[in-house]
Legacy VTK file of the C-alpha trace (Angstrom):
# vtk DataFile Version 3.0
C-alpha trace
ASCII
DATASET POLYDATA
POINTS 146 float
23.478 -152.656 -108.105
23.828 -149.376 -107.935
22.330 -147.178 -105.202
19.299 -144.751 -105.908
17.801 -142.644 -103.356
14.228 -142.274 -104.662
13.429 -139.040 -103.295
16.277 -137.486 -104.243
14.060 -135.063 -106.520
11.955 -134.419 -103.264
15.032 -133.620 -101.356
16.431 -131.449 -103.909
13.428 -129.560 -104.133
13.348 -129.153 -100.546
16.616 -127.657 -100.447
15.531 -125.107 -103.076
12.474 -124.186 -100.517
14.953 -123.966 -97.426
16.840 -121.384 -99.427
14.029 -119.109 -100.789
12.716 -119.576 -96.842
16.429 -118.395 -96.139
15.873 -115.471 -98.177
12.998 -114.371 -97.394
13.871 -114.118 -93.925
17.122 -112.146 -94.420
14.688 -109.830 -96.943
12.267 -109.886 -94.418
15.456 -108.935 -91.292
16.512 -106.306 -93.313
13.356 -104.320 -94.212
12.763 -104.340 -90.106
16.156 -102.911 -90.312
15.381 -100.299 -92.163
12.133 -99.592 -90.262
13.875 -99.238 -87.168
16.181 -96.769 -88.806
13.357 -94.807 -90.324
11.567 -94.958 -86.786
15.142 -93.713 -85.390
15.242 -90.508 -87.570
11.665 -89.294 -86.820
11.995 -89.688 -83.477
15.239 -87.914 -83.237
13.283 -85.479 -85.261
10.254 -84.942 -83.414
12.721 -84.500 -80.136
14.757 -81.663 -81.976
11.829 -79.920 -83.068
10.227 -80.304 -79.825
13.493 -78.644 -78.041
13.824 -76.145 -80.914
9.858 -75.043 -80.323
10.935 -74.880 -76.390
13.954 -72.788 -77.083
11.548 -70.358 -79.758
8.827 -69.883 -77.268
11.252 -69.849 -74.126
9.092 -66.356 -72.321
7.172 -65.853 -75.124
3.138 -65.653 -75.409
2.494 -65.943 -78.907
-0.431 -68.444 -79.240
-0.438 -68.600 -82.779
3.409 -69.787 -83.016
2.155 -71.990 -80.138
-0.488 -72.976 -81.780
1.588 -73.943 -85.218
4.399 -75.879 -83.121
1.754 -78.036 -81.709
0.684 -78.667 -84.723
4.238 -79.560 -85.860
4.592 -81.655 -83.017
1.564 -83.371 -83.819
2.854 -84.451 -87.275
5.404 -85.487 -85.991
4.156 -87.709 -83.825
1.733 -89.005 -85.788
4.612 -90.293 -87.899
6.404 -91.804 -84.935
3.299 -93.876 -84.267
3.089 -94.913 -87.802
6.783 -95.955 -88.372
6.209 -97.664 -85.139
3.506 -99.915 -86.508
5.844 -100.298 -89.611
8.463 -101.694 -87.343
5.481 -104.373 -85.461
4.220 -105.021 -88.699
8.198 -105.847 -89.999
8.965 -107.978 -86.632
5.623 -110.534 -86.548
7.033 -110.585 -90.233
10.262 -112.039 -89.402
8.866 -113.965 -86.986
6.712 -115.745 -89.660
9.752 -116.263 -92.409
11.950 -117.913 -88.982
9.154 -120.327 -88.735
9.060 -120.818 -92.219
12.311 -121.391 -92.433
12.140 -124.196 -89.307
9.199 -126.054 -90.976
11.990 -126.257 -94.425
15.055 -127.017 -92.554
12.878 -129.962 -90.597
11.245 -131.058 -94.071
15.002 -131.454 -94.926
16.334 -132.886 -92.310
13.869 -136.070 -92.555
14.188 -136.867 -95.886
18.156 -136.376 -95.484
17.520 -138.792 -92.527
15.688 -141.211 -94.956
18.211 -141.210 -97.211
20.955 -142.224 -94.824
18.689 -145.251 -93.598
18.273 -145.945 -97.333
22.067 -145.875 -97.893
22.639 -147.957 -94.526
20.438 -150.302 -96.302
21.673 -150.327 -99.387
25.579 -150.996 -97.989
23.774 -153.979 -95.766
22.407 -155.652 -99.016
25.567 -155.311 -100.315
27.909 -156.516 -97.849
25.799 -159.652 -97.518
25.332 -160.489 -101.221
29.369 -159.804 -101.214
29.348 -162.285 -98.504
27.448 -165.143 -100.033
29.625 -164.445 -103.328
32.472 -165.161 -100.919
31.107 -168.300 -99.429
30.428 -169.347 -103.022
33.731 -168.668 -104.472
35.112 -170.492 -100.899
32.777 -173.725 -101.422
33.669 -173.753 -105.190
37.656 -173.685 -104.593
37.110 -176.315 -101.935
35.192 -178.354 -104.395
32.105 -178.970 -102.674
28.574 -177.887 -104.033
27.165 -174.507 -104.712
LINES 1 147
146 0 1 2 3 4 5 6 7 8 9 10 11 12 13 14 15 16 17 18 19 20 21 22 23 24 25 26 27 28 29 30 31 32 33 34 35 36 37 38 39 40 41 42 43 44 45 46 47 48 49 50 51 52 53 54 55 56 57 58 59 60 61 62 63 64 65 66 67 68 69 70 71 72 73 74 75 76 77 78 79 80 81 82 83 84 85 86 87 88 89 90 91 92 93 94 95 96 97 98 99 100 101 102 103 104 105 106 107 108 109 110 111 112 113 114 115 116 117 118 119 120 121 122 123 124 125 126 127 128 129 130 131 132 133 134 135 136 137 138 139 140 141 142 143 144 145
């Protein structure tokens, strides 16, 4: 007899899941990436045009050019606190494809767990009907009856 896992189909499929899961997550890891590079560059941004406003009105009483660097400034800033919410937004993100990832590597884990009982079984059935084949074949060579 030969051995058949049953849900081999289910396990295969499985597989395929933990993989796209895997995916996902290392999609998911490297848009975060790039988030946190984005946030990176305005920041260093908003800093350099904050010291190159300082270094413009360094004395100076010009409320208009004041006026127009805060408003720079103000951009800026706005866009730090957006790319920062990009970045949040990219984390609870990965957070969710890790999980989904655990909940397919357990989902293949138990049936690859099933399988091994099923092929512990399987080698059981067979060693004892190999055994009673044996005690057959010893009985029928010592003459007596099957």
């Amino acid at each position: 007899m030969k051995f058949r896992f049953r849900l081999q189909k289910v396990l295969q499929l499985a597989e395929l899941r933990e993989d796209a899961a895997g995916k996902r997550l290392l999609a998911a890891r490297m848009e975060a990436g790039n988030a946190a590079v984005s946030l990176q560059e305005v920041r260093e941004e908003f800093r350099a045009e904050g010291s190159a406003q300082t270094a413009r009105l360094r004395g100076k009483l010009d409320f208009a050019a004041i006026i127009a660097g805060k408003g720079r400034l103000d951009l800026l800033q706005a866009r730090v606190k957006q790319e920062e919410e990009r970045v949040a937004l990219w984390h609870s993100e990965v957070g969710a494809r890790r999980d989904e990832l655990g909940q397919a590597l357990k989902r293949r884990r138990v049936l690859e767990k099933l399988r091994e009982r099923r092929w512990s079984q399987y080698r059981e059935g067979e060693e004892h009907r190999e055994m009673l084949l044996l005690d057959e074949v010893s009985l029928w060579r010592k003459g007596g009856d099957v």
